[in-house]
C-alpha positions as CSV (number, residue, x, y, z in Angstrom):
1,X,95.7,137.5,221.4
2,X,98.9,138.2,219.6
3,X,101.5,136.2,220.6
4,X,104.8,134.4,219.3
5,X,106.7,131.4,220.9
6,X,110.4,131.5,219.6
7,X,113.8,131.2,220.3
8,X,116.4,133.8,220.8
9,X,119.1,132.1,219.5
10,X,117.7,131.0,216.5
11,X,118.8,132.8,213.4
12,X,115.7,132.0,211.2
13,X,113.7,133.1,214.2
14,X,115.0,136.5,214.5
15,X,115.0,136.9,210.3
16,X,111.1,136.0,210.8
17,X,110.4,138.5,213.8
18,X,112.0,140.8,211.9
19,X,109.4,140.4,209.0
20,X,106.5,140.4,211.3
21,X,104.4,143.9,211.2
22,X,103.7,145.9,214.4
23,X,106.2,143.2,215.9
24,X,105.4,145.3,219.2
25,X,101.6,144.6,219.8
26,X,102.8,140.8,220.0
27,X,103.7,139.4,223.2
28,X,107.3,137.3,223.0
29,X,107.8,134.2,224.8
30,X,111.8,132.9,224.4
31,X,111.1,129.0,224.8
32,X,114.4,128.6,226.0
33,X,114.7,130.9,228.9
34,X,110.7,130.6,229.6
35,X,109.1,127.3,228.7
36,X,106.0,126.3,227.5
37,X,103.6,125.0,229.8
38,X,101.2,122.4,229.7
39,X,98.4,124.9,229.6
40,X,100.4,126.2,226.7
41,X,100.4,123.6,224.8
42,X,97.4,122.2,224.8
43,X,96.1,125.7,224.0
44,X,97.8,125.5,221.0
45,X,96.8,121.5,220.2
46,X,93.2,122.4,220.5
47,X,93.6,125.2,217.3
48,X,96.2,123.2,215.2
49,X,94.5,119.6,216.0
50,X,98.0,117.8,216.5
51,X,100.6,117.8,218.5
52,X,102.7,116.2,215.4
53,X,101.6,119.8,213.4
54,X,103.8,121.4,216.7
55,X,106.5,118.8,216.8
56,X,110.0,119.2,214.9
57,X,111.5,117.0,213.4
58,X,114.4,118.7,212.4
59,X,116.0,119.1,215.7
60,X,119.1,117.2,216.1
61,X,117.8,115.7,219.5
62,X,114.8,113.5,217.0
63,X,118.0,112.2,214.9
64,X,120.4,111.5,217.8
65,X,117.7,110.0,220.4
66,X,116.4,107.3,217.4
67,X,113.3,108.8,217.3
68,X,112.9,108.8,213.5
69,X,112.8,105.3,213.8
70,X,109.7,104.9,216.9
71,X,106.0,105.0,216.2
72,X,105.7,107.9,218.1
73,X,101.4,108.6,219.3
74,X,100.3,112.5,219.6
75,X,101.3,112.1,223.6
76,X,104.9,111.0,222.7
77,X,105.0,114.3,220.9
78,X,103.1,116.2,223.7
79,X,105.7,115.2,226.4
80,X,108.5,115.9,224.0
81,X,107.9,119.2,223.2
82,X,107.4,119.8,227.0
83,X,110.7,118.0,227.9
84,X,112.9,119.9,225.4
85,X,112.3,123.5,224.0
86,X,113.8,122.2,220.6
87,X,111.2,120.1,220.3
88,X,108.9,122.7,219.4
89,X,108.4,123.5,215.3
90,X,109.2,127.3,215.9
91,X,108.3,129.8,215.4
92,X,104.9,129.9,216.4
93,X,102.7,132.8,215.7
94,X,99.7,133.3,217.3
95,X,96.8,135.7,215.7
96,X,93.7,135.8,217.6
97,X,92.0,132.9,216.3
98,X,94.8,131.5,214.1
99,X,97.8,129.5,214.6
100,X,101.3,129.8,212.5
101,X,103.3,127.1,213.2
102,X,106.9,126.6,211.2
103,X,109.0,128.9,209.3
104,X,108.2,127.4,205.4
105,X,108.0,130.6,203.1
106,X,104.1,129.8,202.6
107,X,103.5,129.9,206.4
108,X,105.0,133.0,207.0
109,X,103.7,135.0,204.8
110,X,100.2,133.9,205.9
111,X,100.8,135.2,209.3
112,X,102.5,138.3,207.6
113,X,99.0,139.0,206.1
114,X,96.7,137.7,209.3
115,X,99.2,140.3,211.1
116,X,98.4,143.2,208.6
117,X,95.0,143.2,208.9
């Protein structure tokens, strides 16, 4: 499966898609406009081990809600990131097997290379 979970209006999305070979045998799901679902989700947990891993915690909403200052347990972060599409450490780049999750340099150009070959 080739698949990436983004959002449209995200700038550093659309700079990484744009990086991403064969872009067209992926599959695009705008978390925005089409959610994740639970099935989703969990999906996803089971390859990167932690929901935490998926979570962001740049997204204004963790600042302005207090959460930075909770001890928040992996299904805190599970129902967060299925309340609120923000909550979701984007992009995330699916590659048969593999999981991408984030948009640090190191990250990307991993999936880059799982997506050459």
């Amino acid at each position: 499966m080739r698949k990436i979970y983004y959002l449209s209006s995200c700038d550093t999305c659309k700079r990484i898609l744009g990086q991403i070979p064969a872009l067209e045998t992926f599959e695009l799901q705008d978390i925005k406009k089409n959610p994740l679902t639970v099935t989703q989700l969990e999906e996803l947990y089971a390859v990167v081990g932690s929901y935490e891993k998926l979570f962001n915690k740049r997204a204004q909403l963790y600042k302005s809600r207090g959460l930075k200052e909770q001890q928040l347990e992996e299904e805190d972060y599970k129902e967060l990131i299925l309340e609120q599409y923000t909550f979701l450490n984007r992009p995330v780049i699916v590659i048969d097997q593999a999981v991408f999750v984030g948009n640090s340099k190191k990250v990307v150009e991993e999936a880059i290379e799982k997506a050459t070959k």
